[in-house]
FIBA-63113 format. One record per residue: x negated, y, z of N, C-alpha, C in turn; residue number from 1; residue in three letters. Coordinates in steps of 0.05 Angstrom, whole numbers, plus 5000, padded with zeros to 4 digits. Atoms other than C-alpha are relative to their C-alpha. Last residue first. Layout:
<sites>
<site <X Y Z> <X Y Z> <X Y Z> NUM ala>
...
</sites>
This chain:
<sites>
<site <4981 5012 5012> <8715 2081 4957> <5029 4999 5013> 118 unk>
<site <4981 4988 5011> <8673 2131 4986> <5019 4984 4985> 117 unk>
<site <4992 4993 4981> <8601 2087 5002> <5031 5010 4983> 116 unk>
<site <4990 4983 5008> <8580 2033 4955> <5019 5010 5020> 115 unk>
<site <4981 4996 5013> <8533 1984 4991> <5016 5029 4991> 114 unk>
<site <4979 5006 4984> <8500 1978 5056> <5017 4992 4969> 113 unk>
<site <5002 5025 5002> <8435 1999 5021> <5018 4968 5010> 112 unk>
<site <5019 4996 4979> <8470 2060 4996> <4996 4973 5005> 111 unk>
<site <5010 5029 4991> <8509 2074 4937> <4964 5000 5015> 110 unk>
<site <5022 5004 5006> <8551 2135 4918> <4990 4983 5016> 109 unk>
<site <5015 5021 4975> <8622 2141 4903> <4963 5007 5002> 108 unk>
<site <4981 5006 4983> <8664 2195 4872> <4988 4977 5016> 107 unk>
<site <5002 5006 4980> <8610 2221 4820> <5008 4994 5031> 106 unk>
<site <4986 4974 4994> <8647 2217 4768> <4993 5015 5018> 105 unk>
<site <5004 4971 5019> <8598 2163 4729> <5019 5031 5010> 104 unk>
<site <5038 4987 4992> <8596 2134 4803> <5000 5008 4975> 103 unk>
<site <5009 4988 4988> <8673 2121 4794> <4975 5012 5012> 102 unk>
<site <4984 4974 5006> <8679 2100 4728> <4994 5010 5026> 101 unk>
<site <5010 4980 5019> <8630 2049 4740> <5008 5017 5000> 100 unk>
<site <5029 4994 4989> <8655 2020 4800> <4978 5022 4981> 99 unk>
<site <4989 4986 4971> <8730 2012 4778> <4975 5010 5006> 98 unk>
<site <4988 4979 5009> <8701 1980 4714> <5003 5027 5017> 97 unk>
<site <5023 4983 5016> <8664 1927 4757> <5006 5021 4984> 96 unk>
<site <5020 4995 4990> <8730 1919 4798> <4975 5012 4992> 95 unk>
<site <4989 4969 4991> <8767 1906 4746> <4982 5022 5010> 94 unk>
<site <4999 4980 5018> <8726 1851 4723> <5004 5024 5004> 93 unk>
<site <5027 5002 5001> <8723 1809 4789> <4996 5027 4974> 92 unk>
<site <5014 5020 5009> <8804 1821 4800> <4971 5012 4997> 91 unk>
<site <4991 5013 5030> <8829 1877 4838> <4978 4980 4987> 90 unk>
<site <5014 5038 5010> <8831 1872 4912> <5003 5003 4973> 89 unk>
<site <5007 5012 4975> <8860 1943 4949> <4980 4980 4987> 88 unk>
<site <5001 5022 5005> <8867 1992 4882> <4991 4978 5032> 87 unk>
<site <4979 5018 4975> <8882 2055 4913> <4992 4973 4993> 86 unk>
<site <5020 5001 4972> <8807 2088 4882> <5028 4981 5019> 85 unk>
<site <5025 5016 5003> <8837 2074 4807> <4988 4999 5037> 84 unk>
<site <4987 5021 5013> <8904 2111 4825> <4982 4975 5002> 83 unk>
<site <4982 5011 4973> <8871 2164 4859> <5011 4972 4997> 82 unk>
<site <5031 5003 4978> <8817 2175 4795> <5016 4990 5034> 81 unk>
<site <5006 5025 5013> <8889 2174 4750> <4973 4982 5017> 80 unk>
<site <4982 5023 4998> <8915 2221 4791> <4997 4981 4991> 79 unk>
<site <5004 5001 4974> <8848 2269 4789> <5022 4976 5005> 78 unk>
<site <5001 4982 4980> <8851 2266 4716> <5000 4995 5024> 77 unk>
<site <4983 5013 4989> <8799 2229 4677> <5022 5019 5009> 76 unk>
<site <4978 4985 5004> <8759 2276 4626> <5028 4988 5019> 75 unk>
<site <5000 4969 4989> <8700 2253 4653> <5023 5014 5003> 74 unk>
<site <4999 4995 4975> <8720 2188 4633> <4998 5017 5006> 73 unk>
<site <4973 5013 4990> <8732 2195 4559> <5002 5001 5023> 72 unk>
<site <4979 4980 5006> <8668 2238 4548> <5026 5001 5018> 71 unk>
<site <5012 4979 4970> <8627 2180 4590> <5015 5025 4994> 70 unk>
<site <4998 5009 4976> <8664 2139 4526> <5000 5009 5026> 69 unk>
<site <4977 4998 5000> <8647 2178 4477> <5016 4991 5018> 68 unk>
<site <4988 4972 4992> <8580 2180 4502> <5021 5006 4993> 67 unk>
<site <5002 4999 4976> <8576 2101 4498> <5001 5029 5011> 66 unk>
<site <4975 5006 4989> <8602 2100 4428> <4996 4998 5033> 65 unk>
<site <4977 4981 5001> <8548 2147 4405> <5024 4993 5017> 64 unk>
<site <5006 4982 4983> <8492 2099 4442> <5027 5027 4989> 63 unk>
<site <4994 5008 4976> <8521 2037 4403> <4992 5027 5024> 62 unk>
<site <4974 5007 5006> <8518 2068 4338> <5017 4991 5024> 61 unk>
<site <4989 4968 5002> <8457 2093 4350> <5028 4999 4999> 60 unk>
<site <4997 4987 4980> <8428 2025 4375> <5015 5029 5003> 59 unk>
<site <4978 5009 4976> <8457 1992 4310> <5003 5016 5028> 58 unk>
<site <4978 4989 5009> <8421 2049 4268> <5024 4978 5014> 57 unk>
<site <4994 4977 5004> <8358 2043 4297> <5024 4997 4999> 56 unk>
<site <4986 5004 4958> <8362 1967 4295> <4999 5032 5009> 55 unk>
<site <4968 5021 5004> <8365 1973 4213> <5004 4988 5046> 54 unk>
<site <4970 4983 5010> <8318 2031 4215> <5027 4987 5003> 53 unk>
<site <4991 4980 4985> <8264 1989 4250> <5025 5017 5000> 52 unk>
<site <4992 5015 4981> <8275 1927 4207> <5003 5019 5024> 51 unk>
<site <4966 5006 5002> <8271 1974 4150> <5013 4988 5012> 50 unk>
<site <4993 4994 4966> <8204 2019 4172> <5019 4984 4993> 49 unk>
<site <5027 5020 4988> <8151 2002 4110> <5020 4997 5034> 48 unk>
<site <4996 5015 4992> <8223 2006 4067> <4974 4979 5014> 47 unk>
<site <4975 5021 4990> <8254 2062 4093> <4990 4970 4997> 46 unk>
<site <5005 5033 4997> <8194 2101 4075> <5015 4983 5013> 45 unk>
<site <5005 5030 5009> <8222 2149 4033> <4975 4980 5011> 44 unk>
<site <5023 4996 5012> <8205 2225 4062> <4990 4974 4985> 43 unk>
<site <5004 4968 5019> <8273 2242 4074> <4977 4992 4990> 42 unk>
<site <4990 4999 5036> <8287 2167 4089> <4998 5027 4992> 41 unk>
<site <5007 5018 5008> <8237 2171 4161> <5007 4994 4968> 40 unk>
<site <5020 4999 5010> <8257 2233 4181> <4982 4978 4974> 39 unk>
<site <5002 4972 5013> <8325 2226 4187> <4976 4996 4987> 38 unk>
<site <4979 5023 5019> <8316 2156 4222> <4995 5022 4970> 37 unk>
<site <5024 5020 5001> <8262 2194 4272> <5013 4981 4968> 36 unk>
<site <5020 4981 5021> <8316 2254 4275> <4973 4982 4996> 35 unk>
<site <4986 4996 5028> <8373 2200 4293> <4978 5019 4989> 34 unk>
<site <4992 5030 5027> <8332 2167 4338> <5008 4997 4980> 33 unk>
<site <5029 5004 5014> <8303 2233 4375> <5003 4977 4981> 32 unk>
<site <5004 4983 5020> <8378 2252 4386> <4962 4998 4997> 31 unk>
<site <4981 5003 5020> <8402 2178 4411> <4989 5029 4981> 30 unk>
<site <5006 4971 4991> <8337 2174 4470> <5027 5005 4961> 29 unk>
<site <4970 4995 5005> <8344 2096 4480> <5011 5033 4997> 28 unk>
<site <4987 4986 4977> <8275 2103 4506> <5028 5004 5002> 27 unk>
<site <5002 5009 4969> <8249 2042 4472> <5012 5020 5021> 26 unk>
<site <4987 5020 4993> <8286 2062 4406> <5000 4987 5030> 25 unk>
<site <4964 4999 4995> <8266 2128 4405> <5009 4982 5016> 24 unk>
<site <5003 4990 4965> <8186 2098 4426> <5030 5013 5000> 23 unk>
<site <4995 5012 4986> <8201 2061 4355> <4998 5004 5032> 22 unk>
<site <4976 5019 5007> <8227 2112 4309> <4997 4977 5027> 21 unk>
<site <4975 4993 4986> <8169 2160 4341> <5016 4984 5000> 20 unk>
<site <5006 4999 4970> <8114 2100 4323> <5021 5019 5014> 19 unk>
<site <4996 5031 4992> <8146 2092 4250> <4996 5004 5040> 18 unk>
<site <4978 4987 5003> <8132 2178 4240> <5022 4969 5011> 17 unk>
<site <4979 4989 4981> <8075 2162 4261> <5022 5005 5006> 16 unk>
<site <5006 5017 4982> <8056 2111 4213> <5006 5016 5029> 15 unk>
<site <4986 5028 4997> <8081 2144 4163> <5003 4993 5019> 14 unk>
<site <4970 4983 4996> <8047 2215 4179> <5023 4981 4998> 13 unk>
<site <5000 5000 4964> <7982 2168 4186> <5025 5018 5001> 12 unk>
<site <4993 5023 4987> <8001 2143 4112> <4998 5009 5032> 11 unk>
<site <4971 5000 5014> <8013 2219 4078> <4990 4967 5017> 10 unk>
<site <4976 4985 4986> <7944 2234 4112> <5026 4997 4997> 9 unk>
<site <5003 5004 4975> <7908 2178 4082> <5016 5016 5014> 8 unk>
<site <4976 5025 4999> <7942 2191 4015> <4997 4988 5035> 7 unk>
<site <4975 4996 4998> <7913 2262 4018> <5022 4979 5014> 6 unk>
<site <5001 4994 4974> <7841 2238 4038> <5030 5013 5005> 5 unk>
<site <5006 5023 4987> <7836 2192 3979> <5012 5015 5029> 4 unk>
<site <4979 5021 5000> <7861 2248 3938> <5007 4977 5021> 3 unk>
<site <4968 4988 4986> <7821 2295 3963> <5016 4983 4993> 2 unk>
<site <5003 4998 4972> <7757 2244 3945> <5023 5014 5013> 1 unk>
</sites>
């Protein structure tokens, strides 16, 4: 009977431990994903979770390189942010770049008119 009631407990700690991994994933939340991932092969069940773990570990991969990135901008300098705001007409692409970087700096902000401060 403890036995029975051990292994039950050691599966709902599974199975939760599966349900964080996948509400990470839905929140895109990078330090609950890596301690859900963590968690998950410390206590070997990689392989009731391995389709989870194996998109886990793309989205993580993809959410590091996107704060390296917001790093990279931040760190613009002010001449380079002038430079980017002179642009008169740049191509369709550009543009969307141009847009990002500037509302991650907060140098524009958007109203129902459109993006003001440019």
């Amino acid at each position: 009977m403890k036995s029975d009631i051990e292994e039950a407990e050691k599966t709902l700690k599974n199975v939760q431990a599966g349900e964080s991994l996948r509400s990470a994933i839905r929140r895109r939340h990078l330090g609950d994903l890596e301690k859900s991932m963590i968690h998950i092969r410390k206590n070997g069940w990689e392989k009731d979770w391995g389709v989870e773990l194996k998109d886990g570990e793309k989205l993580a991969n993809r959410l590091r390189r996107l704060e390296k990135l917001k790093a990279e901008i931040m760190e613009l300098k002010q001449s380079v942010i002038s430079e980017i705001r002179s642009y008169s007409n740049p191509p369709p692409a550009v543009h969307k770049v141009q847009m990002y970087v500037l509302r991650r700096l907060g140098k524009i902000q958007y109203s129902e008119q459109g993006p003001k401060g440019v």
